[in-house]
C-alpha positions as CSV (number, residue, x, y, z in Angstrom):
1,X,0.0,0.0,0.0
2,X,1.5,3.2,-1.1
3,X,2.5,5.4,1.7
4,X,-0.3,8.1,1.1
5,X,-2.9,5.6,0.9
6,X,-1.8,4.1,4.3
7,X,-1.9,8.0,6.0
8,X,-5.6,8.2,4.1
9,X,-6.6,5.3,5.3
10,X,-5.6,5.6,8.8
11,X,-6.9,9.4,9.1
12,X,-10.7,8.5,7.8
13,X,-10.6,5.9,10.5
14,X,-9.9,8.5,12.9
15,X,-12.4,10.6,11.6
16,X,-15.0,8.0,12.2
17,X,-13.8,7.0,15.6
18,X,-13.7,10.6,16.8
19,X,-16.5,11.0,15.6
20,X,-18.6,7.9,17.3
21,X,-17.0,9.1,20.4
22,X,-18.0,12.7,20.5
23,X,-21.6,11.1,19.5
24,X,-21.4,8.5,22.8
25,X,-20.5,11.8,24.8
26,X,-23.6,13.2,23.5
27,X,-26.0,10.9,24.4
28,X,-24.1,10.5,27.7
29,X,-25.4,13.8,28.3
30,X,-21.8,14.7,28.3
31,X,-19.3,17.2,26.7
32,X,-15.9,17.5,25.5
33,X,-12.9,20.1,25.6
34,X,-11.6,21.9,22.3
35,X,-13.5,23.2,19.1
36,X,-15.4,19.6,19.8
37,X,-16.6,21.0,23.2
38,X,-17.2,24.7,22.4
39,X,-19.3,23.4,18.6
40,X,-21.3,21.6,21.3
41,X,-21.9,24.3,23.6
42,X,-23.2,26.6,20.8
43,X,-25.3,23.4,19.4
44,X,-27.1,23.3,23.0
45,X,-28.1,26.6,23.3
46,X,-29.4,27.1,19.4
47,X,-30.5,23.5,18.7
48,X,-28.6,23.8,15.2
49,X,-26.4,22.1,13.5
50,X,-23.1,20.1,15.4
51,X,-20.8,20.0,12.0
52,X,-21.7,23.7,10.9
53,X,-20.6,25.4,14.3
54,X,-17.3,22.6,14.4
55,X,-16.7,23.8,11.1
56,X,-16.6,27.9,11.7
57,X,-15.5,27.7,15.3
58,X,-12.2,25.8,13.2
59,X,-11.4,28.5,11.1
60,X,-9.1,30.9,12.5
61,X,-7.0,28.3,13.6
62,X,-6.2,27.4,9.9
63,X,-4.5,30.8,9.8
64,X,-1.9,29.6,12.4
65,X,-1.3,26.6,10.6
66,X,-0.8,27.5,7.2
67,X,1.9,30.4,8.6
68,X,3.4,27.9,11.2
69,X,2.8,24.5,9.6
70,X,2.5,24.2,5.9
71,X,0.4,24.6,3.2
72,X,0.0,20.1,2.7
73,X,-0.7,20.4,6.8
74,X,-3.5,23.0,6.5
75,X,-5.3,21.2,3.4
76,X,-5.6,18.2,5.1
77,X,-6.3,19.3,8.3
78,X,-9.0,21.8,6.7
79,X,-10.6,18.2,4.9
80,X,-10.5,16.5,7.9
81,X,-12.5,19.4,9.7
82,X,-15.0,18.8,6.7
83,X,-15.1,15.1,6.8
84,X,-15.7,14.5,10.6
85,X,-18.3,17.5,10.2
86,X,-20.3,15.4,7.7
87,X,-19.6,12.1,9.4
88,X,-20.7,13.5,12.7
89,X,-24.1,15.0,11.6
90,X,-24.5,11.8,9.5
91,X,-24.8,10.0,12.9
92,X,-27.0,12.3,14.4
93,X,-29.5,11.6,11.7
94,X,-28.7,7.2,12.8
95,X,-30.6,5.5,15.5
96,X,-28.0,5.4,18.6
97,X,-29.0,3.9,21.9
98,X,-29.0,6.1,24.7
99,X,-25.9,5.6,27.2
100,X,-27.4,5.5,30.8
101,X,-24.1,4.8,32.5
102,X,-22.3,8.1,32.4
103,X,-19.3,7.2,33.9
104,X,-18.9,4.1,31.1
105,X,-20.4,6.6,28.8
106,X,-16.9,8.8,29.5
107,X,-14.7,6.3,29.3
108,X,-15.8,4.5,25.9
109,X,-15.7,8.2,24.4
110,X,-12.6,8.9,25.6
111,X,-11.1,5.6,23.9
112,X,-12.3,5.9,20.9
113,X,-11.5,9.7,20.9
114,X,-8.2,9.2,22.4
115,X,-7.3,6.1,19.4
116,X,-8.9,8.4,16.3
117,X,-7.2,12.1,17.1
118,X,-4.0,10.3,17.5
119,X,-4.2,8.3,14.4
120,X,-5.3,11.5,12.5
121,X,-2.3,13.4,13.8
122,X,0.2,10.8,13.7
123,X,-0.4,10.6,9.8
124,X,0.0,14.5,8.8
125,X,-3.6,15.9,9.5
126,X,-5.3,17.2,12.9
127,X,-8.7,18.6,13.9
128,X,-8.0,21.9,13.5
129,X,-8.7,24.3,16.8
130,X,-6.3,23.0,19.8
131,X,-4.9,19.9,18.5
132,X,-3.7,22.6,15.4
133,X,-2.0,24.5,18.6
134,X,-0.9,21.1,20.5
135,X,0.9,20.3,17.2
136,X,2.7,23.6,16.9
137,X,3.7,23.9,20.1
138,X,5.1,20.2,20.8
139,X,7.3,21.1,17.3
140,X,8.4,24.2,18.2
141,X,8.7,24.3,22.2
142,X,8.5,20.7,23.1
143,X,5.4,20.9,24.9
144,X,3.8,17.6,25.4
145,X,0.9,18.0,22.6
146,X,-1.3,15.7,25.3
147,X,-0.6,18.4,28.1
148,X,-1.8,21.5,26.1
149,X,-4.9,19.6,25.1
150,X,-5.6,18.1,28.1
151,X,-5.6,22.0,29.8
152,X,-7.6,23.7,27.3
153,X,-9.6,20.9,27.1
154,X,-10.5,21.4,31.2
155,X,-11.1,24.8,30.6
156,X,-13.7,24.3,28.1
157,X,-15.7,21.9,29.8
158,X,-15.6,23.8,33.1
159,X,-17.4,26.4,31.0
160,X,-19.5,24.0,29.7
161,X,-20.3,22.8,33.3
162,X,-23.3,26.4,32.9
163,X,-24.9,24.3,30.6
164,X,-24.5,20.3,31.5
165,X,-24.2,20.8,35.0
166,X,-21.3,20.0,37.5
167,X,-22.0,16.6,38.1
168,X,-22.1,15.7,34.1
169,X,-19.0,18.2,33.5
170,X,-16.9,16.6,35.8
171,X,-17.6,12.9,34.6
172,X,-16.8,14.3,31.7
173,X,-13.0,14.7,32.6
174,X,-12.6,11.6,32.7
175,X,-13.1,11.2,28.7
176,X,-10.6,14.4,28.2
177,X,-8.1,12.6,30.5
178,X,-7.9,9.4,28.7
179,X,-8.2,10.7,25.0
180,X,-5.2,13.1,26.3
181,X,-3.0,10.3,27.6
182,X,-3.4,8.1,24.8
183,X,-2.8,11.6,22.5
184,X,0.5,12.3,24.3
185,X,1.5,8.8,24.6
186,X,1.4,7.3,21.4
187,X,2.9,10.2,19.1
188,X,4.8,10.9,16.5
189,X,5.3,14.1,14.7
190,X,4.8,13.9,11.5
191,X,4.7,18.0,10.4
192,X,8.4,17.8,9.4
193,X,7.9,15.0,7.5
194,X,5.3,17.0,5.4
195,X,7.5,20.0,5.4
196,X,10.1,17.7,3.4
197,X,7.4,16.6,1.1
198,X,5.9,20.3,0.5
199,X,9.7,21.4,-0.1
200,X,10.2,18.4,-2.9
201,X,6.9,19.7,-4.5
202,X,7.8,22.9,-4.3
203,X,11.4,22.2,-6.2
204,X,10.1,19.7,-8.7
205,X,7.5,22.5,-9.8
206,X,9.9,25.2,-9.8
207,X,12.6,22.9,-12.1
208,X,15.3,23.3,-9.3
């Protein structure tokens, strides 16, 4: 399997698990940090559309990573924004059993949330929002990507806690604390790999 089919391959799964999870947090009556967490604060309060508000909240982020981390970076990051914004309203529109067990509810997200980010980053892409930041700041400070998304990640959902309530907010950590572990643990960073490439591209157009 060529090498870019292998990355594709590996990212759409991580769309579709991220996905599944942030869909188990909802009907956990749960949240989640990030662009993830803040799309579904807005998606409370106006009843609209999950992918849409993912989607915009995203955007000025992509300005960051096209100046900081490459043009290749910011197109597929900006198509993975797109695809796990259709995939995720796609499931909203499935039947999906309601989770009663919040605190199994958490920790099933946080899995499956945990295993698809890190695929999607490990193979050139990311999610746009934090994990674009997580990834810029692990390349250029060495700051565990895990840590910084762990943090904002708390600070979201204690926001969120207005809306979901303490009790639900804080079982909630415990998804944000696994998908971060399993983030930070199993990297690899694969922005100055795509660098390389874009620079190839770059001299191969140009005839040098």
């Amino acid at each position: 399997m060529a090498d870019w089919m292998k990355r594709l391959f590996f990212i759409v799964m991580g769309l579709f698990l991220t996905s599944l999870g942030i869909k188990v947090l909802s009907v956990s009556h749960l949240t989640f940090g990030g662009t993830a967490g803040i799309a579904s604060i807005i998606t409370f309060v106006t009843e609209s559309s999950w992918g849409l508000w993912f989607f915009i909240v995203n955007l000025p982020f992509f300005i960051i990573s096209y100046r900081k981390l490459g043009k290749w970076f910011t197109i597929s990051s900006l198509l993975s924004i797109t695809g796990i914004s259709i995939i995720r309203d796609v499931l909203d529109v499935m039947a999906f059993p309601e989770v009663n067990n919040m605190i199994l509810g958490s920790a099933v997200a946080g899995l499956l949330i945990g295993i698809g980010v890190t695929f999607v980053l490990n193979n050139g892409s990311s999610l746009g929002g934090i994990h674009i930041l997580a990834l810029y700041l692990d390349d250029r400070v060495k700051i565990n990507r895990g840590i910084t998304i762990l943090l904002c990640d708390l600070a979201i959902v204690l926001c969120a806690a207005a809306l979901v309530g303490w009790i639900n907010a804080m079982i909630s950590t415990i998804s944000i604390f696994i998908a971060s572990t399993i983030i930070g643990r199993y990297k690899k960073s694969p922005i100055k790999e795509l660098v390389e490439e874009e620079k190839e591209i770059y001299a191969v157009s140009s005839g040098t």
